[in-house]
ROPADO-84621 format. One line per field, with one value per residue (C-alpha): y, x negated, z negated. Coordinates in steps of 0.001 Angstrom, whole numbers. Layout:
Y c(Y|...)
X c(X|...)
Z c(Z|...)
END
This chain:
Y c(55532|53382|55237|58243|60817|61144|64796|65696|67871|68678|70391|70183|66215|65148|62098|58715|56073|56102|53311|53034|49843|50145|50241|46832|45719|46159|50061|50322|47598|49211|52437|51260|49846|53065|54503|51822|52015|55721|57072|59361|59711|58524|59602|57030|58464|56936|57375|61449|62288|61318|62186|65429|68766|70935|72734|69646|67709|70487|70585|66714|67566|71282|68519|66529|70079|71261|68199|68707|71969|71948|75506|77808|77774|74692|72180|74616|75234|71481|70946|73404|71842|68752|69946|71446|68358|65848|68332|66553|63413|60950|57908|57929|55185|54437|56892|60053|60055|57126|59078|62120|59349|61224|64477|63210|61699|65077|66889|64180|62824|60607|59462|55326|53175|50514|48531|45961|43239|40637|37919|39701|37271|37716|41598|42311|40359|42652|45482|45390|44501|48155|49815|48812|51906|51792|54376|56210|57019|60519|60934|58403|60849|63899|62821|61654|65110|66840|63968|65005|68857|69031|67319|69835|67411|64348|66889|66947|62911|62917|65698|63677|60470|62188|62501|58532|58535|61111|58673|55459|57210|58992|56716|53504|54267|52621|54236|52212|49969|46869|43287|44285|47959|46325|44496|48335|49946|48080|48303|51803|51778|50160|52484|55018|54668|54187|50504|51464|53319|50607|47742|45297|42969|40482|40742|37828|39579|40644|42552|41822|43243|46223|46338|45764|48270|51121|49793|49070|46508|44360|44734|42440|42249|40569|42506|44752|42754|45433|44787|47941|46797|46563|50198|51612|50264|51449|54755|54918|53864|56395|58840|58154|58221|61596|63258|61772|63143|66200|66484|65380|68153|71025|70019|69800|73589|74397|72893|74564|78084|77410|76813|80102|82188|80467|81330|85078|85713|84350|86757|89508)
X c(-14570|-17129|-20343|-18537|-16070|-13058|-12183|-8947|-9372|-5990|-4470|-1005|-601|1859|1002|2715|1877|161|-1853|-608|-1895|-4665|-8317|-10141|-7090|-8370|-8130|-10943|-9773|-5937|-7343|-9441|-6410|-3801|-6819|-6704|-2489|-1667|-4815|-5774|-7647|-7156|-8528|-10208|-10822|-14169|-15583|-14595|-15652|-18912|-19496|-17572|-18726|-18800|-15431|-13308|-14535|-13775|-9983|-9815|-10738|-9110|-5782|-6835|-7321|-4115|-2055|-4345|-3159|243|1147|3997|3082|525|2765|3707|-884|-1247|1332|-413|-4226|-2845|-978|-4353|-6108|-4216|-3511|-4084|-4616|-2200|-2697|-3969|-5436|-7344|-7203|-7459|-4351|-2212|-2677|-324|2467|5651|3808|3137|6335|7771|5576|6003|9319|8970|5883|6225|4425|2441|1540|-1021|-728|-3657|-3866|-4383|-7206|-8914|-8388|-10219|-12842|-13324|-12404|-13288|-16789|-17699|-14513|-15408|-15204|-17701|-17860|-20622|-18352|-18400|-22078|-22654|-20327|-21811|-25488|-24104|-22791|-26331|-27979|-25889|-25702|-28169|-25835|-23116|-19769|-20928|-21777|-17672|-17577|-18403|-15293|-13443|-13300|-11792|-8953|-8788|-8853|-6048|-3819|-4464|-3077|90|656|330|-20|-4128|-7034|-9205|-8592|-7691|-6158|-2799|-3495|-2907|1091|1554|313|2463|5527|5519|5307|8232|10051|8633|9345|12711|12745|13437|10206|7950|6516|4976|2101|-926|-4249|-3953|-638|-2775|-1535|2075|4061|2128|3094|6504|6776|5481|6764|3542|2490|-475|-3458|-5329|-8266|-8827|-7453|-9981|-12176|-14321|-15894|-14511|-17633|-20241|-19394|-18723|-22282|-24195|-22367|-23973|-26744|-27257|-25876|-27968|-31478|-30421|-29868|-33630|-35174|-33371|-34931|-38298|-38247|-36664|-39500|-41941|-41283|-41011|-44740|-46176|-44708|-45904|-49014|-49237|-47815|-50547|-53290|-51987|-51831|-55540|-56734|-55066)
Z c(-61263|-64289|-63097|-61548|-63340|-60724|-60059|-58738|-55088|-55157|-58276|-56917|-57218|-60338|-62716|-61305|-63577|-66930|-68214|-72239|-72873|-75293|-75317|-74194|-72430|-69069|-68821|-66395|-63758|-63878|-63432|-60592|-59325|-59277|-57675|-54736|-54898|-55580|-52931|-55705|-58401|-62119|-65193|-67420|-70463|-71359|-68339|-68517|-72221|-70825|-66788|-67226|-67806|-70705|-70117|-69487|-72641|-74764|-73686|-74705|-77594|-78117|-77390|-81182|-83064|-81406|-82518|-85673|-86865|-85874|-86300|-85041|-81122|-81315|-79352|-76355|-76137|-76744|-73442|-71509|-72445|-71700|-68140|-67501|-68373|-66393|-63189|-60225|-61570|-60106|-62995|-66659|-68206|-72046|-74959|-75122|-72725|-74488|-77750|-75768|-74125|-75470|-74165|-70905|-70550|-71197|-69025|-66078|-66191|-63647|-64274|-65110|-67625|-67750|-70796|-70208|-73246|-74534|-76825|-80135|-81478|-78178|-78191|-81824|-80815|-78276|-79610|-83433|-83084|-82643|-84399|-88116|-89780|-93374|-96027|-94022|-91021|-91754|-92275|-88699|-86950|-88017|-87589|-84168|-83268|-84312|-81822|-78870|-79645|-76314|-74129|-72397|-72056|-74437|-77262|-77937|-78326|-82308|-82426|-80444|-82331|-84906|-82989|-82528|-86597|-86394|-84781|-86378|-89992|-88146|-85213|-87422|-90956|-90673|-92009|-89313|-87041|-87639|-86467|-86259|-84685|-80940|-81909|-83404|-80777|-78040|-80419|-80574|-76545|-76380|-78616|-76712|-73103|-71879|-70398|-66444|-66752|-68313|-66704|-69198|-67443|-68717|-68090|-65488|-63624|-60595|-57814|-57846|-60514|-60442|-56831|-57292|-59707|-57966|-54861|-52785|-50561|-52546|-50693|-48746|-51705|-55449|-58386|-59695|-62326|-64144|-67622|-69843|-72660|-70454|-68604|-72251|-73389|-70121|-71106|-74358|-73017|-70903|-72769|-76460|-73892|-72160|-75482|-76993|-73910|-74442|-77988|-77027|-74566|-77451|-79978|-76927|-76233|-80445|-80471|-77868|-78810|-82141|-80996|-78885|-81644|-83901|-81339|-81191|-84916|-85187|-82181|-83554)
END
């Protein structure tokens, strides 16, 4: 989990808990957490568009164009990517999963919730710094999806976000995010999840109502404190320099096969 991808061993485990609460609300921490509670591995959605391979980012992102299209036979495929994509998994936490609740729900029905509230004013400072969408989103995204074309699993990231677009207009009616996108968000949670299935905690809640809910002992250790910002920037990070070297080394080889065809045509 945060540097590491986790990859379910055993298909056969069902979903227990999702993580709904929204992005910058401590996603990372909880989902190190249901790791620690459920012995089993959770999916953290940024940290598996970009340590996963090829394969498994596309079906995040076959999920969007699924929901995207719609057509006659779209929503039993999109249940079936998304069985596929959360089989073995034990907890879900951060988008793309909270984007599919009343799917999971369906496909998991006793799977339980857990929405992890903030202060608002606290959360868009958080959140909105790097959200802003301008008028040149479409051009950034698609210059963005030419820069990581090298990149097998991050290369569907660009495609992705479009999703995340997707459901700010139908979830909540927004054309980007803004303020108000996190009270909307855990309002429609609410409406969403039948109450005996949701447990509703701060950031500061610790250990104990989680524990409570999912009826574990707390363990003998500090709740799990991990900056979501900082792992999503060393992400990038890493990600942005991988896909430079990976051009350097494409126009490397263009240059030096140039060169060579250059050097043939002249001797013959």
């Amino acid at each position: 989990m945060g540097a590491t991808a986790s990859i379910p061993r055993d298909r056969t485990r069902q979903l227990e808990v999702i993580d709904a609460g929204y992005s910058r609300t401590a996603t990372l921490s909880y989902a190190v957490a249901l790791e620690k509670l459920l012995d089993g591995p959770v999916m953290h959605g940024g940290t598996q568009m970009f340590r996963r391979e090829d394969g498994y980012c596309r079906r995040l992102d076959e999920l969007y164009r699924l929901r995207r299209r719609g057509g006659p036979g779209d929503r039993e495929r999109l249940l079936k990517t998304l069985r596929e994509a959360t089989a073995g998994f034990v907890g879900t936490a951060d988008c793309p999963m909270f984007h599919f609740l009343p799917e999971l729900l369906e496909l998991y029905p006793d799977a339980k919730v857990v929405l992890v509230t903030r202060d608002p004013a606290r959360w868009w400072r958080s959140f909105g710094a790097f959200t802003q969408v301008d008028a040149h989103r479409s051009f950034a995204v698609r210059c963005l999806e030419l820069y990581l074309a090298p990149l097998p699993g991050a290369r569907w990231f660009p495609s992705i976000t479009r999703g995340f677009d997707d459901d700010l207009r139908l979830r909540y009616g927004l054309e980007k995010p803004e303020p108000e996108l996190l009270a909307l968000h855990n309002a429609w949670v609410r409406r969403t999840v039948p109450p005996e299935r949701l447990l509703e905690v701060d950031l500061a809640s610790g250990w104990a109502p989680l524990c409570a809910f999912l009826g574990k002992p707390v363990p003998d250790e500090p709740f799990p404190r991990v900056n979501d910002g900082q792992a999503r920037d060393e992400f990038m990070r890493a990600v942005m320099w991988k896909a430079g070297a990976a051009w350097i080394g494409i126009f490397s080889v263009l240059a030096v096969g140039g060169v060579s065809l250059a050097r043939w045509y002249r001797r013959n």
